[in-house]
LOSE-123754 format. One record per residue (C-alpha): x, y, z. Coordinates in steps of 0.25 Angstrom, whole numbers, plus 5000, padded with zeros to 4 digits. Example, Ala and Ser with C-alpha at 12.3 -4.5 7.8 and 13.67 -1.06 7.14 Angstrom:
<nodes>
504949825031;505549965029;
</nodes>
This chain:
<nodes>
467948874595;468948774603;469848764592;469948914590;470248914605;471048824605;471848864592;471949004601;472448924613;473548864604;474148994598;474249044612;474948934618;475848914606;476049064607;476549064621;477648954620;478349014608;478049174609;479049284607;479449394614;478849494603;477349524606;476449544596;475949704593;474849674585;473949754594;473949904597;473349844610;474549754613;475549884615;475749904629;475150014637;476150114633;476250084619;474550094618;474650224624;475550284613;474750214602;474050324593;472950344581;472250444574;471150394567;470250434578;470350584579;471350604569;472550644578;473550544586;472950474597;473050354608;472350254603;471650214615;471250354619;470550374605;469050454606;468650324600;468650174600;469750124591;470450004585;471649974580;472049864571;473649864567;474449814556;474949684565;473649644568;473149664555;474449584549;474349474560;472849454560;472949424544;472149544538;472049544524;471349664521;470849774532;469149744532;469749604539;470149684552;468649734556;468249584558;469149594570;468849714575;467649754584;466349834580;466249784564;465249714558;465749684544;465249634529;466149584520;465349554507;466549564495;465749654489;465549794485;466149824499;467049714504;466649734518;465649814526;466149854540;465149894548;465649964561;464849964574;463749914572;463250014560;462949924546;462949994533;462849984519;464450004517;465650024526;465350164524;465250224539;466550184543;467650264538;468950194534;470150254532;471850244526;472650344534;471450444536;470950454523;469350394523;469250284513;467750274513;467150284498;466750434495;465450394489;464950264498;465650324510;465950154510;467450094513;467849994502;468549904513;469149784506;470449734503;471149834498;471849884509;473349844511;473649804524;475149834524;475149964523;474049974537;474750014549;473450004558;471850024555;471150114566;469850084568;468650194575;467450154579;466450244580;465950394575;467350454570;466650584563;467250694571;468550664565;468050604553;466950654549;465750614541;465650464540;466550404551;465250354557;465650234562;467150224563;468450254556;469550154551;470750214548;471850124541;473250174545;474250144535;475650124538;476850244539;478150194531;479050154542;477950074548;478150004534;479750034532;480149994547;481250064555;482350114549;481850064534;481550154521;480650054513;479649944517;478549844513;477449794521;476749684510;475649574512;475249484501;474049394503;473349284495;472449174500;470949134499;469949184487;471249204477;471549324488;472849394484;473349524490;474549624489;474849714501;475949814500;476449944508;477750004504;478450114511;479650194511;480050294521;481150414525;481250524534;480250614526;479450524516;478950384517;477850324507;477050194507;476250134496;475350024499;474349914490;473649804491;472949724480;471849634484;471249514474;470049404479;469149324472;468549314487;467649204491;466649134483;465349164487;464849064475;464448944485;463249044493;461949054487;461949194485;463249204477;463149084469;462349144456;461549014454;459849044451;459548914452;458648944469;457949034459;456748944454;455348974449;454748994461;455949084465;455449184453;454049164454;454049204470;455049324468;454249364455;452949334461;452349244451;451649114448;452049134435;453049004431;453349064417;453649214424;454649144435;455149064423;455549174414;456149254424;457049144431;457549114416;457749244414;458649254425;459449114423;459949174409;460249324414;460949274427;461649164421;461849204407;461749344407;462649434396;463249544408;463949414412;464449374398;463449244401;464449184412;463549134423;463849224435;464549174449;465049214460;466449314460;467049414468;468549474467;469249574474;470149654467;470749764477;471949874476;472449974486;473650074484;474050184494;475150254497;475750364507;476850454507;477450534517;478350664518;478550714530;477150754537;476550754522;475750614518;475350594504;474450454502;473450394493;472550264490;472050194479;471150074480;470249994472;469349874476;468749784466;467849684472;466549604468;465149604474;465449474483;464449444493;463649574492;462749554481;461949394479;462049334465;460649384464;461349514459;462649514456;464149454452;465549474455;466649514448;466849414440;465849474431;466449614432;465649654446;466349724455;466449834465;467549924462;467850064473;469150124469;469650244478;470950334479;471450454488;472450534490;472850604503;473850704509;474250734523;475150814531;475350824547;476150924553;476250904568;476751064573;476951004587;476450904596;475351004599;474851024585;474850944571;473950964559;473650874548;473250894534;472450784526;471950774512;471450664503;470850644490;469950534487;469350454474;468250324477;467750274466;466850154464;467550124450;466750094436;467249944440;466149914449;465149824442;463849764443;463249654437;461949644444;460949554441;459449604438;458249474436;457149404443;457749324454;458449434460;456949524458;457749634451;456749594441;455249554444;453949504439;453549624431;454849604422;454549494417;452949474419;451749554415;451149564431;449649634424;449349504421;448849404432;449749274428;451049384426;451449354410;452749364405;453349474399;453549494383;455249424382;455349584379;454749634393;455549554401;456649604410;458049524406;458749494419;460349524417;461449554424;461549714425;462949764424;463149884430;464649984433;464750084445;465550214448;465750304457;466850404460;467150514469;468250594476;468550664489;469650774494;469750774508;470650864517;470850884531;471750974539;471750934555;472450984569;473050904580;473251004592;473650974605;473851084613;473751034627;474250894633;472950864636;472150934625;472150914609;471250904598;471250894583;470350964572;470250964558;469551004546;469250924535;468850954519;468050854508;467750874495;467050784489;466550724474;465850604476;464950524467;463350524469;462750384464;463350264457;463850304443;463650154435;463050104422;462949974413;464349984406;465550004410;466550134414;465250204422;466150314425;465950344410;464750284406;463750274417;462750394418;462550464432;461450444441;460650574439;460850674452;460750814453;462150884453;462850754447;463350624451;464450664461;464450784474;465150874478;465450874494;466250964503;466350924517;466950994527;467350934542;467851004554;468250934566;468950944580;469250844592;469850894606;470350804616;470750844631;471350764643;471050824656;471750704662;472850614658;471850504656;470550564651;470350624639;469050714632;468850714616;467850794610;467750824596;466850884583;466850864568;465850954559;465650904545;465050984536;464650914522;464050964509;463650914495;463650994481;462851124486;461751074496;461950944499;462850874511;462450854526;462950984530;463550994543;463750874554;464550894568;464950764575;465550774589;466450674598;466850664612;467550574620;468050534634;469450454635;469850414648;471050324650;471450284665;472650194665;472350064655;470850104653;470250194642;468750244640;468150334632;466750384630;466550434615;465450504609;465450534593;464650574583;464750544567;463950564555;463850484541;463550554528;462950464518;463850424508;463750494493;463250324490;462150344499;461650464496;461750484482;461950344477;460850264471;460750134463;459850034456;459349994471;459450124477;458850234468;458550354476;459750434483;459850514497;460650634495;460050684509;460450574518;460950644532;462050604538;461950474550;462550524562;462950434576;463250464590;464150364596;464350354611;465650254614;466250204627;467550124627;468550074635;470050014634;470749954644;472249904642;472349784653;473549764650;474849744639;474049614634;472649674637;471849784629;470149774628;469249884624;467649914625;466850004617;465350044617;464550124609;463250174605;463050234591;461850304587;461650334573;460550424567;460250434551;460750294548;460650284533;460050154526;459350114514;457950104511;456850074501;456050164496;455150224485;455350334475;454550384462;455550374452;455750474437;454550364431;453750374442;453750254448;453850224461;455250164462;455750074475;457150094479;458050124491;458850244496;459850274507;459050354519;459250394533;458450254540;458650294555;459650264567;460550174572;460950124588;462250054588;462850004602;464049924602;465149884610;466549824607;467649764612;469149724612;470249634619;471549644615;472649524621;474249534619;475049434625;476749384622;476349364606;474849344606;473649444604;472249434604;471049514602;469649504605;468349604602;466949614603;465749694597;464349714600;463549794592;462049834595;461449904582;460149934579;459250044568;458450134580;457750224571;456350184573;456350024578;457749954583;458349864572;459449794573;460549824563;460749704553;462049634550;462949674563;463249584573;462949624587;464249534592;465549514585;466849454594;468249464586;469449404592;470949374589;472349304592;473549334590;474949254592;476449254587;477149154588;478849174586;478749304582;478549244569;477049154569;475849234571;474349164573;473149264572;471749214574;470649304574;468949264574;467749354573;466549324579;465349384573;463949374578;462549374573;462149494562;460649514564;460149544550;458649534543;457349594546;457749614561;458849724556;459049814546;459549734537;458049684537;458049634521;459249534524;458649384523;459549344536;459249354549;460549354554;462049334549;462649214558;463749244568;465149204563;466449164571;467849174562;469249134564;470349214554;471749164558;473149234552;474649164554;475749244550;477149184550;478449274549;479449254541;480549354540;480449484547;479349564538;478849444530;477649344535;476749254528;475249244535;473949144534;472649174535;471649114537;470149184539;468949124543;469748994549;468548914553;467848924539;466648994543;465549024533;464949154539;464549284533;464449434533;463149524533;462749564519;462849714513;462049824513;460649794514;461049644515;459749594510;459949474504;459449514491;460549604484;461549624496;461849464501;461149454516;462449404520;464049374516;464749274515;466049274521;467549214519;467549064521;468949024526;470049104518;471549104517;472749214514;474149214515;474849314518;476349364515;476749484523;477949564518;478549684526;479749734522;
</nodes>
């Protein structure tokens, strides 16, 4: 800790002596008074707004402090940011973000969005945030924490990401027709990446194209016991114990049986199997613009293995042909017409296609070590000493090979107001339209191309529903006094699936006092949301979850918030805000019994309403600008627990996590970014609810990432990076249930990592 404050010390010092007169502006909060004052979004209530008088708590990250911190992909910024608790496992999801507090199965009750238009999967309702995003074409990422479904709608249950791309001249420049912002990457794991945004602009027409393609190997997992495919620990008195036996010859047979399956099995062409994971990743998107009249579209796909998620006790990468393969496209049109400065209306319409493509693969492995086989396969249990078997009898341990598929398809339209009739009166209202055809369970099968050759799940009606979906919604603000502002606003969601099915109908109100003397700001913020099970969890089932829940309810939250900003200064800006979130009908997983067609009594798991959820919290930033230098600092607390019958502590979040950051340019051409994280203890095990993870607790960590960029003519600049500086072995929670069985108890994280960066902006 003295060098890293030392090292600090230095870069101040150094920076004073030989500063410039041009200040850095990596910062919205380093603008001056008058400057934050005119700063406006619209990700909050869907219309143009002060940023700082916003009915909710907001952050802003731009493109500079994106570029100047080193970001290589955009999952890296919430490891900065206040109120995250994250899981990067490399796996079917690269990362799971978990905002405020709430853990869930997948980033699924957070909604992310490009330019307005929801990413989240239409079946899983889950964000495939990896690296496909390109970071040229971002102009800045708004950030919402809290209920958002008065706007929104369904789903924005914990907080909305809006991803703004850039406009053409903001890639052109003044007085240019063409331009090219460009970043091209490579560096540790055989990491290589193309980053490109073109635009060209006139009076009446401008278009940008935009794509990045993203290839890893990522890190070797091989050298951790859970990843490093050797049965060797297994001995004799490991089978006999897990197949309860004394039987020598029993817990012989079956540990030979598994030695020439795992090792030598057909499925991998008799290659003994090791550690691999490889991320192949494309995105394309492009936007044109005539007049008020935008056209746009995105296409990516992400093609990544199992990583860190699942243990060598059940699966291999994609060396072997496993991987996880979600593929999703949409199209959107929109037009604004602004009448007067009293009235503009706004019409928005997208189509969307997510798919989980026939790629996705399997190869899972079914023996005795791993008890998906037991004693009754390969013993006769009526007989007191347990015999084997007839050779015949016997069940064969092998590496299943499995292909998945799913596929559906949204259109979406919504035709809103902006109306200000009043200096001091306005309010916005909307109606918004879904159609919707979106997949029931999994289509997959043993062979190849399951689109065409898997057989369907039997359900009543088919494999894919119908949905309509109908949202109306309005929000009034009014300023009695210069500096005091009322916001009250509605939205009523009305949903319904096939003929019968669908929650009906849900209203979800807001309101919130803004009051604003001189440099001070505090609001009071009540809001309400609500989070429709996705079509995954409640029609989906697979070979360890066998019963559906078409019936699930809707969760709903009440959130109360109290925050307050304070501008001390033109060098000083901090904020505080605290909550308390209630959340009724959480939905979870749990085990239980069902008489199956044979009737047998069969053991299972299904997705149920399991009870509530208290989440108090509290979080905190400091922002510094000085001459060239910035810094940042900010802190989270986070007090979560399951209420419904007994308090429990929610497993896998952190009740304290501290991030900080500094900032210096040096010439006008040198610029030194350090930036460390500071997470503390995860309660997990028998104490929380993730009550089947073997751990008690995942260690606290402290990181060190650091980012030098050198300019070298005008819009041209190389950068090194250098993550985890101090070489710090530390780890993530696991996924899911995190049970230390099929989903690994916890994650291995990067070990120190390089990348060099070329910056092209033309």
């Amino acid at each position: 800790m003295r060098i890293i404050i030392s090292l600090i010390f230095l870069i101040f010092s150094f920076g004073k002596l030989y500063s410039q007169t041009d200040t850095i502006k990596d910062n919205i909060f380093n603008m001056s008074l008058e400057e934050l004052s005119k700063l406006k979004i619209s990700s909050v209530s869907k219309k143009s707004e002060n940023l700082l008088k916003t009915p909710q708590t907001v952050i802003v990250i731009t493109k500079e402090q994106m570029k100047r911190r080193g970001y290589t992909d955009l999952e890296q910024l919430f490891h900065d940011l206040p109120g995250f608790d994250i899981s990067r496992g490399n796996g079917t999801q690269y990362s799971q973000i978990y905002q405020r507090g709430y853990r869930t199965k997948n980033t699924e009750k957070t909604v992310l969005m490009i330019d307005g238009v929801e990413e989240n999967d239409l079946w899983s309702n889950s964000v495939w945030l990896s690296r496909q995003y390109p970071l040229s074409n971002i102009e800045r990422v708004e950030i919402i924490y809290g209920p958002a479904a008065t706007i929104y709608g369904a789903n924005a249950f914990l907080g909305v990401i809006n991803i703004v791309t850039k406009t053409a001249d903001q890639i052109t420049g003044d007085k240019k027709h063409f331009g090219i912002n460009s970043q091209f990457g490579y560096g540790s794991y055989k990491t290589q990446y193309a980053d490109i945004s073109i635009a060209a602009n006139s009076n009446h027409f401008s278009l940008i194209l935009s794509g990045r393609i993203y290839n890893s190997e990522e890190q070797d997992l091989s050298n951790y016991s859970d990843w490093d495919y050797n049965l060797e620990p297994y001995d004799i008195n490991y089978y006999k114990e897990i197949l309860g036996t004394d039987n020598n010859d029993i817990a012989q047979t079956a540990m030979e049986l598994d030695n020439q399956a795992y090792y030598y099995s057909d499925e991998l062409n008799g290659t003994k199997p090791e550690y691999s994971n490889q991320t192949k990743d494309y995105l394309f998107y492009g936007k044109l613009k005539i007049d008020n009249f935008t056209l746009g579209f995105e296409s990516f796909k992400r093609n990544e293995g199992y990583g860190a998620w699942y243990r060598d006790d059940f699966e291999v990468g994609p060396k072997f042909g496993a991987s996880w393969v979600p593929e999703n496209t949409f199209f959107y049109t929109k037009y604004d017409k602004k009448f007067s400065d009293k009235l503009s209306l706004t019409s928005f319409t997208n189509f969307k296609i997510h798919q989980l493509t026939g790629d996705c693969e399997e190869l899972y492995y079914k023996g005795y070590f791993n008890k998906e086989y037991n004693l009754t396969d390969i013993a006769d249990t009526s007989s007191e000493n347990d015999i084997l078997l007839t050779t015949d009898s016997i069940q064969k341990p092998y590496w299943e090979h499995s292909w998945w598929n799913t596929y559906s398809q949204q259109l979406r339209s919504e035709l809103r107001m902006v109306y200000n009739p009043l200096e001091n009166f306005n309010f916005i209202t909307g109606i918004e339209f879904r159609v919707s055809h979106i997949q029931g369970a999994y289509l997959f099968g043993y062979t190849e191309k399951p689109e065409e050759t898997a057989i369907p799940e039997e359900s009543e009606g088919g494999n894919h529903f119908s949905g309509r979906d109908l949202g109306l919604f309005m929000q009034a603000g009014y300023s009695p006094f210069k500096n005091l502002d009322f916001v009250l606003g509605g939205r009523v969601d009305n949903n319904k699936i096939r003929l019968s099915g669908g929650y009906g109908t849900v209203f979800n109100p807001k309101a919130a006092v803004v009051f604003s003397p001189s440099n001070l700001i505090f609001k009071i913020i009540y809001s309400e949301a609500f989070m429709d099970a996705g079509y995954w969890t409640k029609y989906g089932t697979t070979p360890g979850r066998l019963l559906n829940n078409p019936n699930l309810k809707p969760e709903k939250v009440k959130n109360l918030e109290l925050s307050m900003s304070w501008k001390v200064n033109d060098y000083i800006f901090t904020d505080l805000a605290l909550y308390n979130s209630y959340y009724s009908g959480a939905v979870g997983t749990v085990d239980v019994t069902f008489i199956n067609e044979e009737g047998k009594h069969v053991q299972t798991t299904q997705h149920q309403a399991i009870g509530n959820i208290n989440i108090q919290g509290l979080q905190s930033n400091l922002y510094l600008n000085y001459a060239n230098y910035s810094a940042y600092l900010n802190y989270t607390f986070t007090n979560p627990y399951n209420v419904t019958d007994t308090k429990i502590r929610i497993g896998d979040i952190a009740s304290h996590h501290i991030n900080f950051g500094i900032n210096a340019l040096f010439f006008n051409k040198l610029n030194i970014n350090m930036r460390a994280n500071w997470v503390g203890e995860r309660p997990t095990g028998i104490v929380t609810t993730i009550k089947n993870n073997p751990l008690d607790k995942i260690e606290p960590y402290f990181l060190l990432n650091s980012a030098v960029s050198y300019k070298i003519y005008k819009g041209i600049s190389v950068q090194i990076l250098i993550n985890n500086l101090l070489d710090k072995e530390y780890f993530d929670p696991g996924v899911r249930s995190a049970n230390g069985i099929y989903y690994a108890s916890r994650l291995p994280q990067n070990r120190r990592n390089f990348m060099l960066i070329l910056n092209f902006d033309l």
